[in-house]
N, C-alpha and C positions, 0 to 999 in steps of 0.2 A: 234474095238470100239474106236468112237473119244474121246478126256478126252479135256475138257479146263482147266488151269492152269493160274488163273487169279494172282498168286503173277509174279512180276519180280523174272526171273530165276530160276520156282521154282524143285528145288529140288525131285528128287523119295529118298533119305533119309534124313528123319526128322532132322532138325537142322542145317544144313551145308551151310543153306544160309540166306539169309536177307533179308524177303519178303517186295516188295514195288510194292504198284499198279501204279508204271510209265506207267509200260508196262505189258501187257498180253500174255501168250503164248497159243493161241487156237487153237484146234481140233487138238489133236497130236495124229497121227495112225503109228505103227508098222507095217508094212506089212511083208512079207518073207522077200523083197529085199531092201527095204524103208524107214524109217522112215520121217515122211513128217507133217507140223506143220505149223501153223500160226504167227506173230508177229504182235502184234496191239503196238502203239506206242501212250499212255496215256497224255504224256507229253509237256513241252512248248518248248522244245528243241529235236533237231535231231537225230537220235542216229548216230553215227558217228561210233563205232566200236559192234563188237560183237562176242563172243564165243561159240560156244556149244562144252559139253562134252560130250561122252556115259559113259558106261559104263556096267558090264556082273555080271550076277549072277554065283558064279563059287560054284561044287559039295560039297564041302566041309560047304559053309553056308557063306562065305567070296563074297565080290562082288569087281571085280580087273577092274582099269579103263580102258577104253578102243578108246582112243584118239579122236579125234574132229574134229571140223574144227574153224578156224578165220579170220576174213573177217575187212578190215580199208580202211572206205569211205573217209581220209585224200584227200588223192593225187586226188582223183577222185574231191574231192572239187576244189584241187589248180587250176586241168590240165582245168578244164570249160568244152569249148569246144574241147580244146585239148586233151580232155582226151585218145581219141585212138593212140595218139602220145605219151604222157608221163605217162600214168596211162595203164599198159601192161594188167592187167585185172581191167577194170573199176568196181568200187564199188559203186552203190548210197546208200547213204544214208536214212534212213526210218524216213519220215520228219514226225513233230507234228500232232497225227491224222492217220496215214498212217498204215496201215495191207499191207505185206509181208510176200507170200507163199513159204515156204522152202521146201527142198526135198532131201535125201541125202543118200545115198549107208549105207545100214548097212551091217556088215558083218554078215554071219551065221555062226560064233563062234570062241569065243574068245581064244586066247593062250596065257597062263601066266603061269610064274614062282613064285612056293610057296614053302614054308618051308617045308620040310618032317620030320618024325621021328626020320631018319636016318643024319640028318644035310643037306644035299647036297639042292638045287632048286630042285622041279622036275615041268618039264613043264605038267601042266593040260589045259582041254578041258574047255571052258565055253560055258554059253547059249549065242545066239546072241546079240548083243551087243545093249543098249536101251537108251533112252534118257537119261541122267541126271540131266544138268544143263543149263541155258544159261543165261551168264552175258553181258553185257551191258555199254557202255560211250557214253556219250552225249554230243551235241557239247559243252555244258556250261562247259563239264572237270566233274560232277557227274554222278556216275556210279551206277547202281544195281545189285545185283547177288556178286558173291564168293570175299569179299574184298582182300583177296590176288591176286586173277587174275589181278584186277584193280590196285591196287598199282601195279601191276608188269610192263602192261600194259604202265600206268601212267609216269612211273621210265623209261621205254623205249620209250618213245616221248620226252622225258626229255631230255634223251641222244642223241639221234637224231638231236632236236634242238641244242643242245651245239656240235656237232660234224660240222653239217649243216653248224652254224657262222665259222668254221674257213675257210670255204670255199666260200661263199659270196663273199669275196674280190675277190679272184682271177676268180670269175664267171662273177664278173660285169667288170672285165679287159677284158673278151672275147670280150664286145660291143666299148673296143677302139680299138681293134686290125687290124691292118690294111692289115692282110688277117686272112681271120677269121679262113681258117681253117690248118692254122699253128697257130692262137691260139688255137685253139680244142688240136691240136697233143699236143701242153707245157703244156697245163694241165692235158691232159693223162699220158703223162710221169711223172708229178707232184706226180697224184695218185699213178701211180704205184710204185714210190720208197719211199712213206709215207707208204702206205699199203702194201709192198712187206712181210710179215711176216703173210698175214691174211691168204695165201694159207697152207692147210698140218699139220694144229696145232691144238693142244685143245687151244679152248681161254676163258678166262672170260665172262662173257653176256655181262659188258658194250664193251670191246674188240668183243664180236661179233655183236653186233649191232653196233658200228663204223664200224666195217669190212663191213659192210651190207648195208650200207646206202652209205657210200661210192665206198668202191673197185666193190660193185655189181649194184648200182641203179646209182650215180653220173654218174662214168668209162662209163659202161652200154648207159646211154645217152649221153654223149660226144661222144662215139666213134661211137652211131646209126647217130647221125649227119655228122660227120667224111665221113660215107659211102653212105648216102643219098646226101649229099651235089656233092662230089666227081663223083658219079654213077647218079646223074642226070645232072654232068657237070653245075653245078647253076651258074651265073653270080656272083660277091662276092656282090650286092643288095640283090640280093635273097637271098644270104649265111649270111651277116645279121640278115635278116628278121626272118629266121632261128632262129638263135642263140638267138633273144632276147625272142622267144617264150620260149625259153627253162627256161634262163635265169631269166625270167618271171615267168615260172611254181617256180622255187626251191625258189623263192622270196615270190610267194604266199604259199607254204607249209612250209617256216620258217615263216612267219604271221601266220598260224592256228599252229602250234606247241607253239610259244613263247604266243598265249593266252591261252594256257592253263593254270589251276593252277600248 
């Protein structure tokens, strides 16, 4: 049975969200293997990120979460055109107006740890895992659905930008360099001995999102350069031309990070 769910991100338990008719979620169906839903986008702005939660109804009368997916049309903004170069899975965004059909693996049944009588966890059986929630950012920086999700969200584009600037400088030295790609290598090695500590550790979130944005997306494209450049034997024109696209992308995604609020 299809159900429409015309609040933003509305909720299967009462109270736990903060209905706003930005956005609509319609004709959401369970299937055995599926859960699969509509997104209509109400509003005068793009929705730029988005979450959805499940969730299981477990034997006991308790319902235990049962994780999600998240999805950030950021980079996918910066990269343009480029996006199949610097955005490794492209995200569009669901502009003003726009309905997007979702579809997504549910599991048939949940396994979680609950309190027993006896003190210990004991792992129980749940029912398949069902929609629960789905919140929302928009390119204006306002968000609808679970306000903690979004402040959290929020607090991590935050950090990103402020991680991002220390790196600017030595990005836009790539385009004086006078082989480009022994500048690629200095600032690979750059990375690696600032973030040598990200590998093997519990870290903090903003610590993991530094480690993330950098040691894994910056590194990451520097060094896809590095071997594209090198493995296609590019003339150092070409190996410019390169680099300032890149240069480019991480210039336009600290632009849409620093407008954020």
């Amino acid at each position: 049975m299809a159900l429409t769910l015309t609040a933003a991100c509305a909720r299967l338990a009462a109270g736990q969200s903060i209905p706003d008719q930005r956005i609509s979620v319609l004709n959401l169906v369970h299937t055995a293997r599926q859960i699969q839903f509509e997104v209509q986008n109400n509003y005068t702005s793009a929705i730029t990120f988005w979450q959805l939660r499940l969730h299981a109804a477990c034997p006991n009368g308790s319902v235990a979460g049962a994780g999600g997916w998240s999805f950030d049309a950021l980079r996918t903004i910066a990269a343009g055109e480029d996006a199949g170069l610097f955005a490794h899975m492209p995200i569009q965004p669901i502009e003003p107006g726009a309905r997007r059909e979702f579809s997504f693996v549910r599991d048939l049944g949940v396994l979680t740890l609950q309190s027993s009588r006896i003190g210990a966890p004991e792992a129980r059986d749940c029912d398949p895992s069902e929609f629960q929630d789905l919140t929302v950012i928009f390119a204006d920086g306002t968000g609808a659905g679970s306000a903690d999700l979004i402040a959290a969200h929020l607090a991590e584009r935050h950090t990103q930008s402020e991680t991002l600037k220390q790196w600017i400088g030595p990005l836009h030295d790539l385009l004086n360099a006078d082989d480009p790609v022994g500048g690629l290598q200095r600032l690979r090695r750059r990375l690696d001995e600032e973030y040598e500590d990200c590998d093997g550790r519990v870290l903090r979130q903003d610590k993991l999102v530094r480690c993330g944005i950098m040691n894994r997306e910056v590194r990451q494209l520097v060094n896809e350069q590095i071997n594209q450049i090198q493995g296609a034997n590019e003339r150092p024109e070409a190996a410019r031309k390169r680099v300032e696209r890149m240069v480019g992308f991480w210039d336009r995604f600290e632009d849409l990070l620093e407008d954020l609020p």
